[in-house]
N, C-alpha and C positions, 0 to 999 in steps of 0.2 A: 152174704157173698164170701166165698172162699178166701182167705189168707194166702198170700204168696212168700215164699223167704225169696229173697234176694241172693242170685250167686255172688258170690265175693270172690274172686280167683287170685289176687294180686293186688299189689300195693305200688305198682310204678306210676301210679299219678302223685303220689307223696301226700302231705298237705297242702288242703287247698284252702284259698280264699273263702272267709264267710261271705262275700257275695256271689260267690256261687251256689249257694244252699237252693236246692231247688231244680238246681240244673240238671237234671235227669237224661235229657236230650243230649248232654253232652257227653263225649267219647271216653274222656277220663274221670269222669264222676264215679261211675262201678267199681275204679280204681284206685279211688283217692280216700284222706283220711279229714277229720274236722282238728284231732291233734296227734300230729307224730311228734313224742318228744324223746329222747335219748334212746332211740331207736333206730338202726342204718338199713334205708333199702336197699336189696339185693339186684341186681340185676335182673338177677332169672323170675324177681316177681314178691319171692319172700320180703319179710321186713324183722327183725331180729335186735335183743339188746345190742346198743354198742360195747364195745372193748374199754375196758375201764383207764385212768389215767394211771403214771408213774409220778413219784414226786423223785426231781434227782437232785439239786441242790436250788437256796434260795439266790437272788439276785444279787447284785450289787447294793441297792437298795429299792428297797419294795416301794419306798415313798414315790417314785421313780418310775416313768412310763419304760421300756422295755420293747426291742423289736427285735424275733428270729431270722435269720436269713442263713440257708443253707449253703454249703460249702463242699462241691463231691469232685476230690482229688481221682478216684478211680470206681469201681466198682465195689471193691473193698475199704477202699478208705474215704469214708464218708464224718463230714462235720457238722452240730449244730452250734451257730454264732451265735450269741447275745451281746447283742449292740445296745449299749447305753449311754449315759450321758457322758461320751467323750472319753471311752472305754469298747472294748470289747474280750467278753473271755469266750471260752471254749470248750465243746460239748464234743466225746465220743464213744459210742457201745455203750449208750444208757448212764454214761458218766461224765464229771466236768472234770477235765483238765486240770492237775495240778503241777507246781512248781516249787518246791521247798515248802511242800505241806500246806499250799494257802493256792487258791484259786490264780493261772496264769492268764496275764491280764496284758493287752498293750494299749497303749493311747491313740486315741482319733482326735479331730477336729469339731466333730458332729456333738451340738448340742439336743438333748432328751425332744426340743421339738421339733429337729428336723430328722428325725429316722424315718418317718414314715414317706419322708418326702424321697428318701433313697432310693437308686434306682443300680441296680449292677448287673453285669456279665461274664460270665467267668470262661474259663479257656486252660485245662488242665489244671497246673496250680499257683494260677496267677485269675485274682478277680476284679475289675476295672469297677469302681463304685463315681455315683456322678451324684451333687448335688447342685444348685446353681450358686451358692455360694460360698463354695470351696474349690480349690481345682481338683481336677482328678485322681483319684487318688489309686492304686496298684495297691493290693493286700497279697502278701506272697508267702506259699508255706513253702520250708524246707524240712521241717520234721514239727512232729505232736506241738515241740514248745518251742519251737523256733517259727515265729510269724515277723509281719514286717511288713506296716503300712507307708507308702512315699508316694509324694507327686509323680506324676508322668511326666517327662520330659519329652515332649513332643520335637519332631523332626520336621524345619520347614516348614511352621504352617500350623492350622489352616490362621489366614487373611482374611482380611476385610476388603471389600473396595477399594482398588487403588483413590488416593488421590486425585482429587479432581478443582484444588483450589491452584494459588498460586504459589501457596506457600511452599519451599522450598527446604530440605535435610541436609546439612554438611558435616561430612564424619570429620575428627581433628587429625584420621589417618583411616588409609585404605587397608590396612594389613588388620591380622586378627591381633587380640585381644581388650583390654579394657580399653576404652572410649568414648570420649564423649561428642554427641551431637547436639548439634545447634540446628531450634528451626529460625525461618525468619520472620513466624509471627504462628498463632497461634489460632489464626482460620485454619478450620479443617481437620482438626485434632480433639476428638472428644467434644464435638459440639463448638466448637470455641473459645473452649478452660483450657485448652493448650494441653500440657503435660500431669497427670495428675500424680501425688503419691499411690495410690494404687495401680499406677502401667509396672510398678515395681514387680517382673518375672514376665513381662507382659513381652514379646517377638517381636521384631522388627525386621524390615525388608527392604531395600531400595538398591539399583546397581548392583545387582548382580550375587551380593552381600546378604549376609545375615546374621543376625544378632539378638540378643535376650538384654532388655531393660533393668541396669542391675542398681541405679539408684536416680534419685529426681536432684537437680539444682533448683529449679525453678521451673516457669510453663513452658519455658522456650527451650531446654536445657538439660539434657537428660547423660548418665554414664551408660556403654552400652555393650555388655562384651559379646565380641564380635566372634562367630566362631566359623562362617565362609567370609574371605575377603573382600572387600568392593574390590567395584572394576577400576573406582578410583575416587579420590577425592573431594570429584567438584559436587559443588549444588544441584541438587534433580527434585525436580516436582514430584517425579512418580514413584510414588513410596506407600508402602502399604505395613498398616497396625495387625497385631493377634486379636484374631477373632474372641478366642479365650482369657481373660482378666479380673479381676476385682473391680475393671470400672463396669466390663460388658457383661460380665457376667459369665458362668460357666456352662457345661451341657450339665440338661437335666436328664436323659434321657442315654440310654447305648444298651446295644446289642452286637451280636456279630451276625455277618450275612456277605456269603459267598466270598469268604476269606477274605474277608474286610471287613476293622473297627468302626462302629456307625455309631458317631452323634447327634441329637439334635436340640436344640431349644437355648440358646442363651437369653439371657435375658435382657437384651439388646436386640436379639434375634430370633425372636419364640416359634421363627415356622422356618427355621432352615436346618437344610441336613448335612453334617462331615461326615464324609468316608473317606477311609485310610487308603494309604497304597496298597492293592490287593497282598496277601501275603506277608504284609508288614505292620503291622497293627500300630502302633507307634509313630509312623512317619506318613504327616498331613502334605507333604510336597504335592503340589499341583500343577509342578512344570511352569509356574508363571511366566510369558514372555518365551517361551519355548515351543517346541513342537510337541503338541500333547498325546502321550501313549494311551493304552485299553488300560494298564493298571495302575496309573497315576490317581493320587487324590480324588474325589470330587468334592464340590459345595453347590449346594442345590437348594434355594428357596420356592419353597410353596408360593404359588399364586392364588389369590382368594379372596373375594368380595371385601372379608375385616380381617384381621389380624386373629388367629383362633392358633394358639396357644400349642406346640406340639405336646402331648402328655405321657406315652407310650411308644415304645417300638418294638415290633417281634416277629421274627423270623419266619414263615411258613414258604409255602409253596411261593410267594414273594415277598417280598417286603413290607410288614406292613405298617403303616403310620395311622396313630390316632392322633388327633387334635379336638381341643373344644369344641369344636364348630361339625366337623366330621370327621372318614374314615377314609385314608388313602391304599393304594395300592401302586408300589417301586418296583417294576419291569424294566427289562434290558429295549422296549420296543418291539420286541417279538417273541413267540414263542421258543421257550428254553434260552435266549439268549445272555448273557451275562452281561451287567452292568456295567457300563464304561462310560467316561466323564464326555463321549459324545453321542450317545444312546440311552440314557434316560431319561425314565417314562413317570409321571407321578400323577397317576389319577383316581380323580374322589369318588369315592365307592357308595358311600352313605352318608347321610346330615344327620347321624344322631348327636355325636358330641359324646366325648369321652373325660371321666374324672381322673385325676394326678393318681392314678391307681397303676400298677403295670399290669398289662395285662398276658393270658397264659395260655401259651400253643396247646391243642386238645387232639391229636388227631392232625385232620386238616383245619382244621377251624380254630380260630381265634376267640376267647371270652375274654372280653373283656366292662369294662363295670360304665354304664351311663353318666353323662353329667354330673347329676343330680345325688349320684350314689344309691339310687333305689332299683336301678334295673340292670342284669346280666346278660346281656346280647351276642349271642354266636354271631361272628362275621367268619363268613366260607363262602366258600366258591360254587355258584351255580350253575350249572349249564342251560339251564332253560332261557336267561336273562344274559348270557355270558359277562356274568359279572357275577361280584360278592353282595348276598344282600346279606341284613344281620337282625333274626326275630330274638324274640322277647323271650328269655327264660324262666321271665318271673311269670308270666302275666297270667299264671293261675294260681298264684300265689304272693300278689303284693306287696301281702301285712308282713311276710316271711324279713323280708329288707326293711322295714320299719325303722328308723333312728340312722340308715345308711351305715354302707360298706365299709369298712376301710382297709383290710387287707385280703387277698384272694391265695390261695395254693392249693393246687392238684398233687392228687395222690389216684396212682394210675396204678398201682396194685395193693388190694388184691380187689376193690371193687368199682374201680374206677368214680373218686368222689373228689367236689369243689368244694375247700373248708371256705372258709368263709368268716371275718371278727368282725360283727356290728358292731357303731358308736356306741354302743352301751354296755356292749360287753358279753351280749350273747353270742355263741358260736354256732353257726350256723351250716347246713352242708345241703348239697345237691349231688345224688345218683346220678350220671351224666353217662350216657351212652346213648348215643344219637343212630348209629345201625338199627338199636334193638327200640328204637322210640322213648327210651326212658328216659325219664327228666320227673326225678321225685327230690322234692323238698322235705329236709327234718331240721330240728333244732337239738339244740345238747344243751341242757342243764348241768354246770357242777354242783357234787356237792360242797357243803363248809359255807364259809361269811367273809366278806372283802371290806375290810370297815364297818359300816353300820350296815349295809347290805349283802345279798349273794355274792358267791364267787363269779367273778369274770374273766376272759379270756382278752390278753391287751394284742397278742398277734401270736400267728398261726404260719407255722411253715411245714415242706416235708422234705426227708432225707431217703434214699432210696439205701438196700441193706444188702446185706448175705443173703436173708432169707428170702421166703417168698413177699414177707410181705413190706409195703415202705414205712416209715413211722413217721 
């Protein structure tokens, strides 16, 4: 019997799963590889060595986990961060930042094992970073070595629940400044602990008043400085605590969307969402007790069988919320209409359940990383379903996520590719153009030794350039 060769035309199937061996039947087989390894597929079909790495300066200390997060002041002025243990220096045009000959450095709060947990949104050049246990923090350039990381000082808000006990707040005076309040027991307040040292920074609200908690006496007992006046003096049940604290916990999560700062996840409250006054990123006021306007604050809890954890939020065609449990979608109530705190819509798209990973606008679609950390799921919009469903990126390629995801970043020129750092250290990437049906999977090997074993890659970001292409 005759010999046949086999056309081979392209390489947009990537690497596939060894349990597909065999699968001849299938569409991407003819187009797939058993190993692509430091190889990038092309869009148009080819598959090509990749671009080799730079070395530009070593870390803080190497002993030391390490996370990139990019920084783009403009088109031309673009930064790469190295976030460390309670540090950050700074990278630009293939170089680190210096200061009096020694690497220019400012201090955070974030310790080596909460970077990963970091989540930020930047807005010209001021970048909002969230973790749940810190408050918010603003990173602000003014030039190459002039940065500057501060709390946010939130405007009114956001609140908890009013009061709903009988416990009762009385300022020592109606007028602004220092103050102290007395409650008259300590139902209703943190569970029942009354006043804790950590409400210390922590808002307060009642009568018309408002105020920031500037030191504890005791449970019942707090200094307050007052910075809108009460209406008055007397004792009032209806008072209402800062949703944001050291006791409740901070947002994990923010994005920007339709010109409003977006929260969500305390840890107190893991499936609710802040939004700012449109226009005002800063100021949570939500009219309480007022006539409520279209650009006033909103606070919006998820309704939902359990408690499923917000873990992501990102901006596309609407709003989108991932949670442990599934995938939401934040609408004005109709089409093209704009979010307003008596017009929104929050409805669940998919049950798959998403990991503390953020995830990253592609187009119109969302990728963002499964539970589990083994699977990459497009969520986009379909018309057929009128709805967002969200398939499987991996799922001809499993073994490719083996040891799970932990950080994701798109690089949309010059080949449109998802980097990708496994738990172990392998860097991993996806050719992603969903028009042209591509979806190829490779791996990157460095060379050299990381201790007693290969090099690895601890996180992956991209910065977009002059040139054509982003780095």
């Amino acid at each position: 019997m005759a010999r046949v060769a086999v056309e081979l035309t392209n390489f947009t199937g990537g690497e596939l799963s060894p349990r597909l061996d065999g699968r001849t039947d299938l569409t991407k087989y003819t187009s797939g590889c058993a190993t692509l390894e430091n190889l990038i597929v092309y869009p148009h079909g080819a598959a090509a060595r990749r671009p080799g790495s730079t070395f530009l300066a070593e870390v803080a200390n190497s002993a030391n986990k390490t996370r990139l997060i990019p920084f783009e002041f403009s088109t031309t002025q673009t930064y790469m961060l190295e976030f460390g243990n309670q540090y950050i220096r700074f990278y630009k045009d293939n170089g680190q930042i210096l200061s009096g000959g020694s690497a220019y450095e400012i201090s955070t709060p974030y310790l080596e094992a909460e970077l990963f947990d970091l989540k930020f949104a930047q807005s010209a050049d001021v970048m909002y970073i969230c973790h749940p246990n810190h408050e918010v923090e603003k990173l602000s350039r003014t030039g190459h070595t002039s940065w500057s990381l501060t709390d946010v000082d939130f405007t009114k808000g956001p609140f908890l629940d009013p009061n709903t006990t009988g416990t009762t707040l009385t300022p020592s005076s109606a007028s602004t400044g220092s103050r102290t309040i007395t409650a008259s027991a300590v139902t209703g307040i943190n569970g029942g602990s009354g006043f804790l040292t950590t409400d210390i920074g922590r808002q307060i609200h009642f009568n018309s008043g408002y105020g920031t908690i500037t030191g504890r006496t005791n449970t019942t007992e707090v200094t307050v400085n007052v910075t809108t006046a009460f209406a008055n003096a007397n004792a009032i049940t209806n008072w209402f605590l800062g949703a944001f604290s050291d006791t409740t916990g901070h947002p994990a999560c923010v994005t920007f969307f339709e010109q409003r700062l977006v929260f969500a996840a305390t840890l107190n409250n893991p499936q609710t969402v802040y939004l700012s006054k449109s226009g005002d990123y800063e100021n949570m006021d939500a009219n309480i007790g007022g006539t409520v306007a279209d650009d006033d604050a909103i606070i919006y809890t998820i309704a939902s069988n359990q408690v499923n954890a917000i873990r992501f939020l990102a901006s596309t065609r609407t709003l989108i919320i991932g949670t442990a449990g599934g995938e939401f979608a934040v609408t004005g109530g109709g089409e093209n209409n704009a979010i307003t705190p008596t017009n929104i819509m929050i409805k669940k798209q998919s049950n798959h359940g998403a990991a503390n990973v953020d995830g990253i606008s592609v187009g119109n679609a969302t990728l963002f990383l499964q539970r589990a950390k083994r699977k990459i799921r497009e969520l986009a919009y379909n018309f057929d379903v009128d709805g967002y469903t969200a398939p499987d990126l991996t799922i001809l390629a499993e073994h490719i996520t083996e040891g799970g995801i932990v950080e994701m970043a798109y690089q949309e020129e010059p080949l449109a590719i998802v980097w990708c750092v496994r738990g172990d250290g392998e860097l991993v990437a996806l050719t992603y153009q969903r028009e042209q049906e591509v979806v190829a999977w490779h791996r990157h090997v460095f060379g050299g030794a990381f201790g007693t074993g290969k090099a690895v890659c601890e996180s992956v970001a991209v910065i977009p350039t002059e040139d054509s292409e982003y780095e």
